[in-house]
N, C-alpha and C positions, 0 to 999 in steps of 0.2 A: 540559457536557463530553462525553457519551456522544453529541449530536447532532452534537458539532464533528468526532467520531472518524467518526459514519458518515458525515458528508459526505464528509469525508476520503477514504475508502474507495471512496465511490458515484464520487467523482470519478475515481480513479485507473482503476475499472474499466471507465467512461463512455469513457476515453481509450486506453484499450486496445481497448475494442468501437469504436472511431470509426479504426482503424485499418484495413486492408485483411488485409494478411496481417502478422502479428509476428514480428521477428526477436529474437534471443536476446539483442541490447541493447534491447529494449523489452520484453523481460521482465525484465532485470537493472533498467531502470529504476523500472520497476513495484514489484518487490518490495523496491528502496532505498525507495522516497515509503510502502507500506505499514509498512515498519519505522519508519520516521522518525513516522507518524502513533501507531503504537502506542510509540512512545516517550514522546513528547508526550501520551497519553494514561494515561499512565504505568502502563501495563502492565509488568509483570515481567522482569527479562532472563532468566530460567526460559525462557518460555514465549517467545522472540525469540532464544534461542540455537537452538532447535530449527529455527527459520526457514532 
């Protein structure tokens, strides 16, 4: 589970570094696929409200 969350994670950031410059819908996407990971990893909505 905890390997599935850092893929997850490694992946989202992979794709954000493979971009040139980011615009503010690829950060809004970014941080939708991180929430959705820490979801699925069922992390707290405590700690995903703050997000």
């Amino acid at each position: 589970m905890a390997f599935d969350l850092t893929e997850k994670l490694q992946n989202v950031f992979k794709n954000l570094r493979s971009k040139g410059r980011l615009t503010e819908e690829d950060v809004k996407a970014a941080l939708k696929e991180v929430k959705m990971a820490l979801l699925e990893a069922d992390v707290t909505s405590r700690l995903l409200r703050t997000l």
